[in-house]
VOPAGU-2260 file (C-alpha; in pm, 1 decimal, decimal comma):
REM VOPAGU-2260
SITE   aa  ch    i         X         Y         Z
SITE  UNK   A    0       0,0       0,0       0,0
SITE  UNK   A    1     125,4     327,6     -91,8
SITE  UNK   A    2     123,8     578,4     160,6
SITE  UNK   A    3     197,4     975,1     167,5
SITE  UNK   A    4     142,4    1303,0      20,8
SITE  UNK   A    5     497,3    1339,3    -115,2
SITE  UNK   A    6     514,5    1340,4    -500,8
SITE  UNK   A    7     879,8    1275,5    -491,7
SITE  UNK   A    8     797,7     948,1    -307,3
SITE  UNK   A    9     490,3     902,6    -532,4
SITE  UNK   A   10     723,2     912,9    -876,9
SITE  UNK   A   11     944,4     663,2    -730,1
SITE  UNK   A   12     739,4     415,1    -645,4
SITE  UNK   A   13     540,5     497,4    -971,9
SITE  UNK   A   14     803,6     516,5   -1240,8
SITE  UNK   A   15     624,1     369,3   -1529,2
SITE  UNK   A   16     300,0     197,0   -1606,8
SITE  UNK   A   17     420,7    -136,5   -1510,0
SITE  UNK   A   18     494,1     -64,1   -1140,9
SITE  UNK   A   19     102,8     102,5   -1177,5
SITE  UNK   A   20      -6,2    -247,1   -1276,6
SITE  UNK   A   21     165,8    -416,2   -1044,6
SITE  UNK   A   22       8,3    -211,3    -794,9
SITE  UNK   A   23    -340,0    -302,2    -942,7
SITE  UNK   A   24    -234,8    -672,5    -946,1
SITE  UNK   A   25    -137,5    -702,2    -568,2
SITE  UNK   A   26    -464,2    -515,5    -521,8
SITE  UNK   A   27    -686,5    -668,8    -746,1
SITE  UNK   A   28    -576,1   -1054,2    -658,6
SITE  UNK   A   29    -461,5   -1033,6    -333,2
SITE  UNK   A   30    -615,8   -1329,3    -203,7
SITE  UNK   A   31    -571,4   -1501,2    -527,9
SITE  UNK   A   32    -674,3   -1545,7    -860,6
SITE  UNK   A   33   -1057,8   -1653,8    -978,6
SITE  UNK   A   34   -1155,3   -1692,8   -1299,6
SITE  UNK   A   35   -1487,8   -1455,8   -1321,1
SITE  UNK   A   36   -1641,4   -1685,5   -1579,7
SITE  UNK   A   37   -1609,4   -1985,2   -1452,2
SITE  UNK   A   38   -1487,0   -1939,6   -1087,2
SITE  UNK   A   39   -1138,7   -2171,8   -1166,3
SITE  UNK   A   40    -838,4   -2057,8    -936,6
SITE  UNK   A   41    -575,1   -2191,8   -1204,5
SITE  UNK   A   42    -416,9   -1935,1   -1469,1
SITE  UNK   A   43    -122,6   -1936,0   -1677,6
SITE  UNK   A   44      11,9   -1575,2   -1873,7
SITE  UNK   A   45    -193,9   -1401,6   -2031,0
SITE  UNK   A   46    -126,4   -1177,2   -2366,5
SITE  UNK   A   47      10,6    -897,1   -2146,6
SITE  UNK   A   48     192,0    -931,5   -1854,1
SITE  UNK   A   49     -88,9    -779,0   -1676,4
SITE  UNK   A   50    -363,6    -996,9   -1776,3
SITE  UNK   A   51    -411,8   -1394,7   -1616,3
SITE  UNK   A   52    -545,0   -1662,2   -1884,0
SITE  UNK   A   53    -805,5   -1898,5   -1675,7
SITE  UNK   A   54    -638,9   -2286,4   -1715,1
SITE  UNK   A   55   -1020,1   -2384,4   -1795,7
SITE  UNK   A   56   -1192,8   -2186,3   -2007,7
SITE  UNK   A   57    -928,7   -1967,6   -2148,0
SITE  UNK   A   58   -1060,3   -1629,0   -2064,8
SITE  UNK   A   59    -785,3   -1352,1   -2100,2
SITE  UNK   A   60    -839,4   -1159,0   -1801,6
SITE  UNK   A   61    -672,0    -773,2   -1768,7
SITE  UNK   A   62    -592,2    -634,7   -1437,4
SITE  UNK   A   63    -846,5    -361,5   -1519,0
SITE  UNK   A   64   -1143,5    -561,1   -1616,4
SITE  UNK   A   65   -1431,8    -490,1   -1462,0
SITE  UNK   A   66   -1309,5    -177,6   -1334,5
SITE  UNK   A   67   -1405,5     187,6   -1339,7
SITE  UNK   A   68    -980,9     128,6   -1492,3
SITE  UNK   A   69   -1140,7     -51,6   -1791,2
SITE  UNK   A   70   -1125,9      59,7   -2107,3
SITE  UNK   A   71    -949,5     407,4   -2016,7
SITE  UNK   A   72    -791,6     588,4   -2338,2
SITE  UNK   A   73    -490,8     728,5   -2098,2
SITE  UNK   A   74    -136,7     529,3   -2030,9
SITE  UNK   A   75    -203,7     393,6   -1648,3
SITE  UNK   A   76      15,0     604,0   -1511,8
SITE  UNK   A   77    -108,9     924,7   -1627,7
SITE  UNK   A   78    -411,5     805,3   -1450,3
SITE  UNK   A   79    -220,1     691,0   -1136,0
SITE  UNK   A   80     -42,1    1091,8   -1149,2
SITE  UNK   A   81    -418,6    1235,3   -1190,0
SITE  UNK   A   82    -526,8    1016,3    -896,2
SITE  UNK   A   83    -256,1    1129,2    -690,8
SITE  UNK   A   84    -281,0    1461,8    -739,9
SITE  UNK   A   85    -652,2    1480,0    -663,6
SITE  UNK   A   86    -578,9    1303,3    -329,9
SITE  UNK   A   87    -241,3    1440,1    -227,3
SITE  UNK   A   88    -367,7    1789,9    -193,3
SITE  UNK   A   89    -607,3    1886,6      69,2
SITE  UNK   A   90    -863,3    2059,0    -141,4
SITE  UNK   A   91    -857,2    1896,7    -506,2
SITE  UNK   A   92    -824,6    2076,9    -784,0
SITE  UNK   A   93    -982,8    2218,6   -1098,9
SITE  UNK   A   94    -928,8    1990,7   -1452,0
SITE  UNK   A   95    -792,1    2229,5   -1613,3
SITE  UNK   A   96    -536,4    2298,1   -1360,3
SITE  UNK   A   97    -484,0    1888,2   -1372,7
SITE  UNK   A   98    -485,2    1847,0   -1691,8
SITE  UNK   A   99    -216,1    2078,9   -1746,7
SITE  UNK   A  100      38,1    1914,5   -1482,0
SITE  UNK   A  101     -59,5    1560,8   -1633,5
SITE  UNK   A  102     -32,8    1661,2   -2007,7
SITE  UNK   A  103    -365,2    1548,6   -2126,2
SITE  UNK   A  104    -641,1    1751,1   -2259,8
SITE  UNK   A  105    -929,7    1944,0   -1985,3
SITE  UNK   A  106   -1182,6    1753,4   -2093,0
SITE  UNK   A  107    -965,9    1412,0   -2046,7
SITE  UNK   A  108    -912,6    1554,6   -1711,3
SITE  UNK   A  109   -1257,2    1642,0   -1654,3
SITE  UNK   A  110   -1404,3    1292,4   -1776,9
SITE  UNK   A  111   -1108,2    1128,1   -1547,5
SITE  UNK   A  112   -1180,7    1308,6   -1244,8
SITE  UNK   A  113   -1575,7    1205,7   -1276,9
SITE  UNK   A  114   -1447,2     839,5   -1268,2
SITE  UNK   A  115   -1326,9     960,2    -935,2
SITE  UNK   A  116   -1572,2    1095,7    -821,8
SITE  UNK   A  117   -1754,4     794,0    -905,1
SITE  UNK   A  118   -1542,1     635,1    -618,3
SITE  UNK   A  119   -1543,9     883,3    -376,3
SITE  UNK   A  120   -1929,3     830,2    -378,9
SITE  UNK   A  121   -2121,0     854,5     -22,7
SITE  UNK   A  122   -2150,2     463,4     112,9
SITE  UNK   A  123   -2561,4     473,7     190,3
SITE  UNK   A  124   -2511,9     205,9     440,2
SITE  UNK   A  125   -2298,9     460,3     677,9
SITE  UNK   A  126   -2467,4     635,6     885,7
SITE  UNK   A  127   -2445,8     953,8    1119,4
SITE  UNK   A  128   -2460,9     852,0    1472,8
SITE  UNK   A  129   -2431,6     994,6    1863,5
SITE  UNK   A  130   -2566,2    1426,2    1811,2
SITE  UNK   A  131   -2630,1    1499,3    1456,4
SITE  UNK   A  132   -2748,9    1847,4    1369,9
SITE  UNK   A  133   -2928,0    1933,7    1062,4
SITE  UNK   A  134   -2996,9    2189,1     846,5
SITE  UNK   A  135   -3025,4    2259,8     432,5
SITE  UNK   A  136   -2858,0    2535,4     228,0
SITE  UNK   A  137   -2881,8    2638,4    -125,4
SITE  UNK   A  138   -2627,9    2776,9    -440,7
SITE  UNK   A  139   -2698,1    2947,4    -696,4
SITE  UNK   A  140   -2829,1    3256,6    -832,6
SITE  UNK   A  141   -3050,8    3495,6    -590,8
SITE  UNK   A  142   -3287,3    3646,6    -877,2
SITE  UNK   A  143   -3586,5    3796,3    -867,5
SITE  UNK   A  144   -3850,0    3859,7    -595,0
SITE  UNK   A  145   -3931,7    3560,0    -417,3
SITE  UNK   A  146   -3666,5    3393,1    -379,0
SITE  UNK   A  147   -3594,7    3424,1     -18,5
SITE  UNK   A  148   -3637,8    3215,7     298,7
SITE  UNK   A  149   -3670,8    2803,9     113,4
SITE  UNK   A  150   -3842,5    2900,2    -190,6
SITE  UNK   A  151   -3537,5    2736,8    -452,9
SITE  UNK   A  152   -3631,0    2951,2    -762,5
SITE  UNK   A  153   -3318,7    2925,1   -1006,6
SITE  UNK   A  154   -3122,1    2791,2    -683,0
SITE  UNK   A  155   -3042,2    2388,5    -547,5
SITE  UNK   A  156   -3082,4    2265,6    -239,7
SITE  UNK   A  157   -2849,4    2029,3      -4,1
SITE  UNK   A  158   -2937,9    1876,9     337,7
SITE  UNK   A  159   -2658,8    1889,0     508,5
SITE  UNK   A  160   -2590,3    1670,3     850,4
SITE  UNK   A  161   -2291,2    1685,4    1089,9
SITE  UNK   A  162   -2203,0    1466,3    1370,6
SITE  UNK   A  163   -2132,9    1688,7    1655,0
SITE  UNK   A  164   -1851,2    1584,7    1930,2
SITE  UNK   A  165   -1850,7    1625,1    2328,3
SITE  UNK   A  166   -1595,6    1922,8    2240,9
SITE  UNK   A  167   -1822,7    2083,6    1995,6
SITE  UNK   A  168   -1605,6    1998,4    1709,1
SITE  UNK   A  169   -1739,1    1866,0    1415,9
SITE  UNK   A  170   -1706,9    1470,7    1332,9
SITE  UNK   A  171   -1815,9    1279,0    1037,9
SITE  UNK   A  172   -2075,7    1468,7     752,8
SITE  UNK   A  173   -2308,3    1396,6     533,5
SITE  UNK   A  174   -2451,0    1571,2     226,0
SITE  UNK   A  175   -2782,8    1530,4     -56,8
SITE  UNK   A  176   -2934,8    1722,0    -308,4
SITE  UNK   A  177   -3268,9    1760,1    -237,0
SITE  UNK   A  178   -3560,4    1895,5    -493,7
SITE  UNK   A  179   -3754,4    2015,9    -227,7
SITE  UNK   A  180   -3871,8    2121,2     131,6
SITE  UNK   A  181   -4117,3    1956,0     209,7
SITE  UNK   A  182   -4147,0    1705,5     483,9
SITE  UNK   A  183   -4129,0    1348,7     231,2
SITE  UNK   A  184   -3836,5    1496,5      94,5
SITE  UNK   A  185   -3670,9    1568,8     447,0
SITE  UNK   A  186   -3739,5    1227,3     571,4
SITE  UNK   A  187   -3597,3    1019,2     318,3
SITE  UNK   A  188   -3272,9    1192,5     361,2
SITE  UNK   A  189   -3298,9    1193,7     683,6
SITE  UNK   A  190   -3290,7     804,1     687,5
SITE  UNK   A  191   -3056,9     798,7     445,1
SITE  UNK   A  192   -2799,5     933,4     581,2
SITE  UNK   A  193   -2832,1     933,7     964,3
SITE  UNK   A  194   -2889,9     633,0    1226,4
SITE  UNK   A  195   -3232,6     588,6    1363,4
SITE  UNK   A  196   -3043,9     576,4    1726,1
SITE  UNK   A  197   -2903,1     917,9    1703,5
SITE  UNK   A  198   -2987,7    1220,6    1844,3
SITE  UNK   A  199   -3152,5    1478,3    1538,9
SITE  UNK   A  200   -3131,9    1818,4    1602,5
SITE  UNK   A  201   -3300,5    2086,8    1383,8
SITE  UNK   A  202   -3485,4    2414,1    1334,0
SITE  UNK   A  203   -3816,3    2475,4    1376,5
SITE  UNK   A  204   -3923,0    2469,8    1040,4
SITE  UNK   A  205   -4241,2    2308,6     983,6
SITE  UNK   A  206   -4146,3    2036,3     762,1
SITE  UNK   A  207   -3950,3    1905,0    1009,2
SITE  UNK   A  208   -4240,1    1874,8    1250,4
SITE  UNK   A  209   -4434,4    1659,6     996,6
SITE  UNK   A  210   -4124,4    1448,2     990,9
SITE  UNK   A  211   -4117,0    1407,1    1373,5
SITE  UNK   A  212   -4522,9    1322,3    1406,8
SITE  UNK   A  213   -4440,9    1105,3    1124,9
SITE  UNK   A  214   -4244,2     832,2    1318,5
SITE  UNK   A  215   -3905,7     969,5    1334,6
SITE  UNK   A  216   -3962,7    1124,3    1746,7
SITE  UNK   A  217   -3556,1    1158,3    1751,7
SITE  UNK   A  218   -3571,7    1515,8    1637,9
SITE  UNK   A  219   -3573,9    1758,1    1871,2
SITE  UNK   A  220   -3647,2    2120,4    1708,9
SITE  UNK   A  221   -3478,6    2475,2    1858,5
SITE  UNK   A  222   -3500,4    2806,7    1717,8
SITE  UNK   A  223   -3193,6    2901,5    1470,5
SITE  UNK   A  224   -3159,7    3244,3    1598,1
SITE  UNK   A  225   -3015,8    3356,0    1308,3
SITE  UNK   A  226   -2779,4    3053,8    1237,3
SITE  UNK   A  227   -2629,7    3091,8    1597,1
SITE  UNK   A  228   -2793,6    2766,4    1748,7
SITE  UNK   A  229   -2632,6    2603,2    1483,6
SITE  UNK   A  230   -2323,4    2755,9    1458,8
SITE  UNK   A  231   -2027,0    2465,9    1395,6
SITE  UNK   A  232   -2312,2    2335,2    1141,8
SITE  UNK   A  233   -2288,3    2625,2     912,7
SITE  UNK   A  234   -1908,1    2664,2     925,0
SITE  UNK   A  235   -1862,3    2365,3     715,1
SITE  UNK   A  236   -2191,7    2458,7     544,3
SITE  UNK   A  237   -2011,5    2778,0     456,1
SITE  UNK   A  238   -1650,0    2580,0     428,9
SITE  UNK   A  239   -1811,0    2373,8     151,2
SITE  UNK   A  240   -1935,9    2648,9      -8,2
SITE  UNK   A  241   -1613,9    2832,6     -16,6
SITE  UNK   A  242   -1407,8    2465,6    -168,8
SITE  UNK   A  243   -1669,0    2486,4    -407,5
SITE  UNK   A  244   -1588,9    2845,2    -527,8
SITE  UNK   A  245   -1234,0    2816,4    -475,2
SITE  UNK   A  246   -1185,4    2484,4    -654,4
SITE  UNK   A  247   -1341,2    2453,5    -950,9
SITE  UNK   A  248   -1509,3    2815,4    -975,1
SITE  UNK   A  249   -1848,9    2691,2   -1109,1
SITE  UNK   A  250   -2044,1    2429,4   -1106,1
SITE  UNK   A  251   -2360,6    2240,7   -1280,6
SITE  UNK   A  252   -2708,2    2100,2   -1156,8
SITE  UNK   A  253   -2602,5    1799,5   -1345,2
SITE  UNK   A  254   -2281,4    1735,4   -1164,7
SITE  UNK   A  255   -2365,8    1910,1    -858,8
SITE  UNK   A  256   -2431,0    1558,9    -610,5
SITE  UNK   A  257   -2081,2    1452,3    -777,6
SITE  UNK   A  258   -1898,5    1729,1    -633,7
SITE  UNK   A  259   -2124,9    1652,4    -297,5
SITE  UNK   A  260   -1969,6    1321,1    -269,8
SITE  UNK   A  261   -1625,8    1452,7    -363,6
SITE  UNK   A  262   -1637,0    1670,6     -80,4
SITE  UNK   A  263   -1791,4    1461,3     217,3
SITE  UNK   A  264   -1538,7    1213,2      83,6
SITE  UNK   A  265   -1230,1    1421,0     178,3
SITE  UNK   A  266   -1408,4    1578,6     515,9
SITE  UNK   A  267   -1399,2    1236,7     681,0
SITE  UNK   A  268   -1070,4    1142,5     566,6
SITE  UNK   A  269    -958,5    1482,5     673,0
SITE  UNK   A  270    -762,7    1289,1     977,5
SITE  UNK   A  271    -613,7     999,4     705,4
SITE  UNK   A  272    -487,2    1187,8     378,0
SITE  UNK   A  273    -215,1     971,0     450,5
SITE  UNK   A  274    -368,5     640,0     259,6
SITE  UNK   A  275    -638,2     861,2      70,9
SITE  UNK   A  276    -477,1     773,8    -296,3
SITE  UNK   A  277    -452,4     362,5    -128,3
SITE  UNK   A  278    -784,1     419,0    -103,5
SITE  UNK   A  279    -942,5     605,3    -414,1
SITE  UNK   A  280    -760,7     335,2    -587,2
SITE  UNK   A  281    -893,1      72,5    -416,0
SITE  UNK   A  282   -1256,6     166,0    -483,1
SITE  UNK   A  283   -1190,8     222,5    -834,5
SITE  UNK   A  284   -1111,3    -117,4    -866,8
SITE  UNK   A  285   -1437,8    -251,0    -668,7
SITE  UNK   A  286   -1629,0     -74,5    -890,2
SITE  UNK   A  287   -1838,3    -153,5   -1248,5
SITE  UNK   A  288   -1680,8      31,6   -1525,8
SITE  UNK   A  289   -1760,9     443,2   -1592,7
SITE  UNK   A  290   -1705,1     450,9   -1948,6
SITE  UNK   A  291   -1835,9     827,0   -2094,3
SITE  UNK   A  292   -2177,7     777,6   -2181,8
SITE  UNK   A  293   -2236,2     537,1   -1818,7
SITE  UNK   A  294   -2136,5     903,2   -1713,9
SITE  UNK   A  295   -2366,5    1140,4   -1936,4
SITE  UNK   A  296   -2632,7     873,7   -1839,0
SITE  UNK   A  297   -2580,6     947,7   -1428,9
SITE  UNK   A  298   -2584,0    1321,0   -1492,4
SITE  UNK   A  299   -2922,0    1251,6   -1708,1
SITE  UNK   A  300   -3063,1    1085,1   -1364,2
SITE  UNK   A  301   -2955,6    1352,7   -1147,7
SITE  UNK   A  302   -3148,5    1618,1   -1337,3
């Protein structure tokens, strides 16, 4: 497992796109090799030193099969350097700033970097625990009367839930684009992405009452006063909003919940940037392949 933030490190153990492979090998068979045809354990080379030929049936297996690796139109370790730098520093950056130190084209970068996002998606089966508060924000343009208090107009919403620590620190988060206020909406985030044994706290708006008569009697409801009863809440609230400026400068309705993910993803490894590439990697390779138009197909669904 690679481990560090130090390029210099990263380039040696990365010299060429063998060593990459290699990497993906140790990763990818690491408690040994199984044909995924026929489920046979015995192989012999393969046409490329990083493929396995099954002893059985004959299928030529690549390192990157079944990957979101497959099929990428980029030498591995151009991929491996985009990876890296995506990881190594602490806020990401913009494709065209990465596809200029990788020497491939923005919108390679930008087609890339959705692949990892695709990994860096939220895990639906982890849950906020212990004293969650919660609240929703939205981005986007401010036109027109109308538009104030939680009517959206031009503008998207996110719930937004933080676990908050005896020190009143901030621990683990979770984020969702929502389409709406109103209380059906609320609690099917709500149970998405917080446990039904932790504490809930939120404002008193109404939609949240409906979701408390409606079953969920964890919530306990306080008056905002302004933000300030909420106050570590909408530091990251406004920390997010500020990565999202300051990073990539703009942003879409279509690849908004991709950039949510990115985010939460790098919050709660805040403590662990140490094994952050490891791990990008790792999920990359434990997940079904992203080729472009899987990609223009997700953004279609998030519309």
């Amino acid at each position: 497992m690679f481990q560090g933030i130090n390029a210099i490190e990263f380039s040696k153990r990365f010299g060429d796109n063998e060593s990459c492979y290699k990497y993906l090998e140790a990763m990818k068979w690491q408690t040994g090799y199984k044909c995924q045809r026929c489920g046979c354990d015995g192989y012999s080379k393969g046409r490329t030193s990083h493929h396995r030929r099954c002893k059985k049936c004959s299928y030529d297996e690549s390192v990157t099969a079944n990957s979101i690796f497959h099929g990428i139109k980029i030498p591995i370790l151009k991929a491996f350097h985009m990876a890296f730098r995506l990881t190594a520093k602490k806020k990401g950056m913009s494709t065209t700033e990465l596809g200029c130190e990788v020497g491939v084209g923005q919108k390679t970068a930008w087609v890339f970097k959705r692949k990892i996002q695709a990994a860096m998606k939220q895990d639906s089966h982890f849950k906020l625990s212990g004293k969650v508060d919660v609240d929703e924000t939205m981005l986007g343009p401010n036109k027109g009367r109308g538009n104030g208090g939680r009517k959206l107009g031009e503008r998207e919403a996110i719930m937004v839930a933080a676990e908050i620590l005896g020190d009143g620190r901030t621990g683990n988060l979770r984020m969702q684009v929502i389409e709406s206020f109103k209380a059906l909406t609320f609690k099917y985030a709500l149970k998405d992405m917080v446990s039904p044994a932790a504490d809930i706290r939120t404002d008193d708006y109404v939609s949240y009452l409906t979701v408390k008569q409606d079953g969920m009697d964890n919530i306990t409801q306080v008056r905002s006063e302004k933000g300030k009863a909420f106050e570590e809440l909408h530091r990251q609230i406004m920390q997010f909003k500020g990565w999202l400026r300051g990073t990539h400068h703009r942003w879409s309705k279509q690849h908004l919940y991709a950039y949510v993910d990115e985010y939460v993803f790098r919050f709660n490894r805040r403590n662990k940037r140490n094994v952050i590439f490891h791990s990008v990697i790792s999920k990359m390779m434990h997940q079904v392949p992203h080729p472009y138009p899987v990609i223009k197909k997700l953004c279609a669904y998030s519309t």
